[in-house]
Backbone as a printed PyTorch tensor [residue, N CA C, xyz], in Angstrom:
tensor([[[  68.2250, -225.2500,   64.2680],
         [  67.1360, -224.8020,   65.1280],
         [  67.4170, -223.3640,   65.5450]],

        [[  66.1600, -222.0620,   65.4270],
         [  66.5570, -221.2520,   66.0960],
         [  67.0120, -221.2110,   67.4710]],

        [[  66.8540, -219.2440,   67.9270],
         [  66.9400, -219.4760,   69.3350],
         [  65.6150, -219.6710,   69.5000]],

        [[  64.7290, -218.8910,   69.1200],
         [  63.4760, -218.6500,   69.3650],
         [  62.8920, -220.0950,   69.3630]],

        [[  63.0690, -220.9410,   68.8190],
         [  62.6950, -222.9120,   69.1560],
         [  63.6290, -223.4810,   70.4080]],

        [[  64.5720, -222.7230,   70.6260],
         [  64.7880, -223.3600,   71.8750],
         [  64.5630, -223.2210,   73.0290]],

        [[  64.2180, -221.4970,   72.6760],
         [  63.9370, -220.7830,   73.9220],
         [  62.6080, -220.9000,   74.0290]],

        [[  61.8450, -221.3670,   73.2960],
         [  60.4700, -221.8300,   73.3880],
         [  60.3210, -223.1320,   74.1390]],

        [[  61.4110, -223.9310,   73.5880],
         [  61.3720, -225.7420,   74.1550],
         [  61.5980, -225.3080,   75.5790]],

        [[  62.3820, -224.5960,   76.0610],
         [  63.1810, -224.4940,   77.4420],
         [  61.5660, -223.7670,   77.7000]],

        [[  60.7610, -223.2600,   77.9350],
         [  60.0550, -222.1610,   78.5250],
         [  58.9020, -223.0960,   78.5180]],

        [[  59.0890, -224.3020,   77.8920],
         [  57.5010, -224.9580,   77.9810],
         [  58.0910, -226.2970,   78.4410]],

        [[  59.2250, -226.6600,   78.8860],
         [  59.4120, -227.6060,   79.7950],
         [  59.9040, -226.8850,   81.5080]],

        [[  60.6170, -226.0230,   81.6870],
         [  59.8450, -225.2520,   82.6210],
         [  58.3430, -224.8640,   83.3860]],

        [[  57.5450, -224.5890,   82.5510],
         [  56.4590, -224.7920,   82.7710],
         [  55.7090, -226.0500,   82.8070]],

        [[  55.9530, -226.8580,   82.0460],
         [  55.9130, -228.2270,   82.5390],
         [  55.8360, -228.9460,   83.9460]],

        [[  57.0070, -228.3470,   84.2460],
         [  57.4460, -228.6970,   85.2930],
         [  57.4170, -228.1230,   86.5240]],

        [[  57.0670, -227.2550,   86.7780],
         [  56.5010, -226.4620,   87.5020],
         [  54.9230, -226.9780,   87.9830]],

        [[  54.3410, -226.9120,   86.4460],
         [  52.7730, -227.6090,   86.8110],
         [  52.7970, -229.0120,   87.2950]],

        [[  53.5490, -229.7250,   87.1550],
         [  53.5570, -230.9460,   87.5110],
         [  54.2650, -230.7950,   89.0190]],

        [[  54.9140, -229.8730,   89.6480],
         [  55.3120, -229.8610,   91.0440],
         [  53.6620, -229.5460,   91.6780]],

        [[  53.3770, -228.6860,   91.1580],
         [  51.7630, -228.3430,   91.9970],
         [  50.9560, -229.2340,   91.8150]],

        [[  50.6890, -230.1120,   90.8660],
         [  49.7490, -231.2420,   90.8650],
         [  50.7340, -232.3090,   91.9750]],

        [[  51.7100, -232.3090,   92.1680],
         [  52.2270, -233.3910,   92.8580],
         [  51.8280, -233.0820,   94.7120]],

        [[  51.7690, -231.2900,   94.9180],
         [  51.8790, -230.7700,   96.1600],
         [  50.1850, -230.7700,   96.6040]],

        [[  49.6950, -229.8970,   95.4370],
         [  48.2180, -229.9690,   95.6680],
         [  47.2840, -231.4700,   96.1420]],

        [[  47.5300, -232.4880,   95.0320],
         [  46.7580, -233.8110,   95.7120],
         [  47.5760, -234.8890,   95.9700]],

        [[  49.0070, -234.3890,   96.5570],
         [  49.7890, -235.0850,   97.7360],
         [  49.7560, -236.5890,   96.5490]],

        [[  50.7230, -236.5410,   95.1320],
         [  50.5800, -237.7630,   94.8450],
         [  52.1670, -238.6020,   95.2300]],

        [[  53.1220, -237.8620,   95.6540],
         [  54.0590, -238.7530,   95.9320],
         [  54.5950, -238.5320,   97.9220]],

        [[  55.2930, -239.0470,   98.1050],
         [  55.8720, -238.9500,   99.2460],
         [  56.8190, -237.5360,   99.3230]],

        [[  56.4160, -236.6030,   99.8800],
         [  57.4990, -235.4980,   99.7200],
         [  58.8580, -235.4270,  100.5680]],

        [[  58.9940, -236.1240,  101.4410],
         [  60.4040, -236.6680,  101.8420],
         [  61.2320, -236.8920,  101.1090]],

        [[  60.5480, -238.1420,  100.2990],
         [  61.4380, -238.8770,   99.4730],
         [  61.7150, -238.0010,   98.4770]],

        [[  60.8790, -237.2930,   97.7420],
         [  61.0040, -236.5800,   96.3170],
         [  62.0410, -235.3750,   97.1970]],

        [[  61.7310, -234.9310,   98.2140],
         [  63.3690, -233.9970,   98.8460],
         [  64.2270, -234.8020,   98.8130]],

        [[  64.1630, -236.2070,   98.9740],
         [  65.5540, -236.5540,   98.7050],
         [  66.1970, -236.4500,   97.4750]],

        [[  65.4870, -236.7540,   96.7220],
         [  65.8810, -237.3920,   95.3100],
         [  65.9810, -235.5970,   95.0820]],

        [[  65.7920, -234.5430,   95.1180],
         [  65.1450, -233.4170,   94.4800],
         [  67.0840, -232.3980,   95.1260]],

        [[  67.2820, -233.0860,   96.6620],
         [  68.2810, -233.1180,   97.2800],
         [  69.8520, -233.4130,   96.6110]],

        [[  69.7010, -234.9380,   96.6170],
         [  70.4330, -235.6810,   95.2600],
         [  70.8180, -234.8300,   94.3160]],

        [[  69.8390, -234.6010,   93.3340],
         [  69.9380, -234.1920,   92.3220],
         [  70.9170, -232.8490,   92.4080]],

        [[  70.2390, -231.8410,   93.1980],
         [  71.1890, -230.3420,   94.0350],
         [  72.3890, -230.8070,   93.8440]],

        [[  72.8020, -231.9900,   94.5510],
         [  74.4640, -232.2930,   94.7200],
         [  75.1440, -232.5190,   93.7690]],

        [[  74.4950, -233.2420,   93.0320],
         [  75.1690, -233.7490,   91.5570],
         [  75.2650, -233.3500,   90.6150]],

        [[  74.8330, -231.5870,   91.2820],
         [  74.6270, -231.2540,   89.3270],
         [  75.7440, -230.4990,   89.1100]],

        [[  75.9410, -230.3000,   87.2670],
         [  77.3210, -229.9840,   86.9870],
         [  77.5510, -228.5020,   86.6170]],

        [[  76.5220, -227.8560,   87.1780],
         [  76.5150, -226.0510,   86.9700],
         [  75.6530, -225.7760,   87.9770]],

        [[  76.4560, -224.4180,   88.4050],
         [  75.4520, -223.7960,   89.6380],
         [  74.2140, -223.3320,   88.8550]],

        [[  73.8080, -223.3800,   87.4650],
         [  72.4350, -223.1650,   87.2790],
         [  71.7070, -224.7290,   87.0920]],

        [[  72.1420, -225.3500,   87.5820],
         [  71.5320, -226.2040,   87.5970],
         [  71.2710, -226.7280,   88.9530]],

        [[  72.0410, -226.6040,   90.2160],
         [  72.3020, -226.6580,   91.2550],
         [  70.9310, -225.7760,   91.6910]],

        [[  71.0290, -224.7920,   90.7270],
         [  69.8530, -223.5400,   91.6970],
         [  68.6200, -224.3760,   90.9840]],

        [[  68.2140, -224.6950,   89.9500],
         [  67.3460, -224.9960,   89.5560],
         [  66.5070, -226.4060,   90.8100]],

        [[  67.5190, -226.9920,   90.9510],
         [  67.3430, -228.4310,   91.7180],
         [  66.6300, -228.0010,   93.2000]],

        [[  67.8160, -226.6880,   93.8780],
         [  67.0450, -226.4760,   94.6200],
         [  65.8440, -225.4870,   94.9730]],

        [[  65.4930, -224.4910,   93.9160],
         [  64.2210, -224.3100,   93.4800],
         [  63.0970, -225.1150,   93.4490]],

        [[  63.1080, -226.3310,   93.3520],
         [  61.9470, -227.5490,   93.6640],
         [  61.8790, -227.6440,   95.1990]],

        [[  62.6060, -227.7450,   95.5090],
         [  63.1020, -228.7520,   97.3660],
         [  62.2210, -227.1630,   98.2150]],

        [[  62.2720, -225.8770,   97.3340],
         [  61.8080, -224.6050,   98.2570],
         [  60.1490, -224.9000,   98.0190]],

        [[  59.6790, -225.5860,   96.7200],
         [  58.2750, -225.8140,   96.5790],
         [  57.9150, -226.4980,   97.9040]],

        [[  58.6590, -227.4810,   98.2230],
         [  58.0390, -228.1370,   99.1370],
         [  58.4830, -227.8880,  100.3180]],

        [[  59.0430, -226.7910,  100.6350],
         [  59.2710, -226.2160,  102.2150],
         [  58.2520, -225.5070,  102.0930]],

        [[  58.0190, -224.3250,  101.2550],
         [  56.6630, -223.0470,  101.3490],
         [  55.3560, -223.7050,  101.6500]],

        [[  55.5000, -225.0270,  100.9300],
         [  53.9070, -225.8210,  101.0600],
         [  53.6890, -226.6370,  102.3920]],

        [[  54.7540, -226.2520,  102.8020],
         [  54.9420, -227.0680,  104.4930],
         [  54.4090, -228.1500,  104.4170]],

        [[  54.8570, -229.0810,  103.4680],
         [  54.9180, -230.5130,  102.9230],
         [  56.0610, -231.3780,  103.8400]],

        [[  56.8230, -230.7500,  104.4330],
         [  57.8630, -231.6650,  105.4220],
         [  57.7300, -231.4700,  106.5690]],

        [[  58.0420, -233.0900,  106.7820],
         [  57.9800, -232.9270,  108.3680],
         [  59.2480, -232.0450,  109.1310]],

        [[  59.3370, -231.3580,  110.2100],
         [  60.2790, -230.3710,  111.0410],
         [  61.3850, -231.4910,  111.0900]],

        [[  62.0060, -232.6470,  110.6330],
         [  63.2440, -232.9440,  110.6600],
         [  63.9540, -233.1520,  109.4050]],

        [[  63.0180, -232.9740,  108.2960],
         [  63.7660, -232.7890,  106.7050],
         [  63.4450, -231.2510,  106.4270]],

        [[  63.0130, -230.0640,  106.9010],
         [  63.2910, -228.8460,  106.5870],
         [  64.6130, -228.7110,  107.0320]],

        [[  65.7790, -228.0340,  105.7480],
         [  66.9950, -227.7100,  106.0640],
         [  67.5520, -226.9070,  106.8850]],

        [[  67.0580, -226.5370,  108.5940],
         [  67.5290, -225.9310,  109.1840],
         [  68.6380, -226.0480,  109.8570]],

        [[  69.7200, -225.3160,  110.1370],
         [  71.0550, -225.8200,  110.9280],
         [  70.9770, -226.1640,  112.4300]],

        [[  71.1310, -227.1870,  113.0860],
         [  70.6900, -227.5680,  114.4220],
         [  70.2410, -226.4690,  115.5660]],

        [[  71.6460, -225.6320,  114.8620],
         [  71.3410, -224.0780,  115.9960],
         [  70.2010, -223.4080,  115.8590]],

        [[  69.3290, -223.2240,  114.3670],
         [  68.5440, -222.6990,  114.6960],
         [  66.7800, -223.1200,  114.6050]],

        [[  66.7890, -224.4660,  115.1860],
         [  65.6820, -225.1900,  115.4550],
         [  65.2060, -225.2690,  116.9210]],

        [[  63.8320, -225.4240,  116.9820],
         [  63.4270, -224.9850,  118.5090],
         [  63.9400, -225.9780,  119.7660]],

        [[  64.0230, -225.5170,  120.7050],
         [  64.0070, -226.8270,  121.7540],
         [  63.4160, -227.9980,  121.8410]],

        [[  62.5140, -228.1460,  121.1380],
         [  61.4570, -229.8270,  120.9060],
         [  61.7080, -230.2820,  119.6270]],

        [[  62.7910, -229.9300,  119.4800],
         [  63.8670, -230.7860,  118.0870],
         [  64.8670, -231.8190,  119.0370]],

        [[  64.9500, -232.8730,  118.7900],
         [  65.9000, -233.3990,  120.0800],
         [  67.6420, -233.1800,  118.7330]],

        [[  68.5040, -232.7450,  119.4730],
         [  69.4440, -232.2230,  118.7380],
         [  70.4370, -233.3220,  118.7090]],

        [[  71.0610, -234.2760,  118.1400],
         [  72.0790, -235.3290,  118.0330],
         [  73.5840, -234.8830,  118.2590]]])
């Protein structure tokens, strides 16, 4: 296989996937908690920091789309407002 077939396969499952995050954000078809979790998960487990970045490249789709509720956006306790009750 060339590069040019792989670098094609990689550039159209990328895009793939990408379109399928916006059909998922646009008409709200899964739970976006959960898919941060799993999207979360995935971040942790992966076995290259380009893959690590890739994982969490999704989890930022669904912060920008302000798809989470204010206690699954990854903020550090310190810098969340006072009507966060802090544990």
């Amino acid at each position: 296989m060339s590069d040019v077939s792989l670098t094609s396969i990689m550039v159209f499952h990328f895009d793939a996937a990408i379109q399928i995050m916006e059909e998922i954000l646009t008409h709200e078809l899964v739970n976006p908690e959960e898919l941060y979790e799993i999207l979360d998960y995935k971040e942790k487990a992966s076995d290259s920091i380009q893959e690590e970045r890739l994982w969490k490249m999704f989890k930022s789709f669904l912060v920008r789309a302000n798809r989470l509720s204010a206690d699954v956006i990854p903020f550090p306790p310190e810098l969340r407002g006072p009507d966060v009750i802090k544990e």
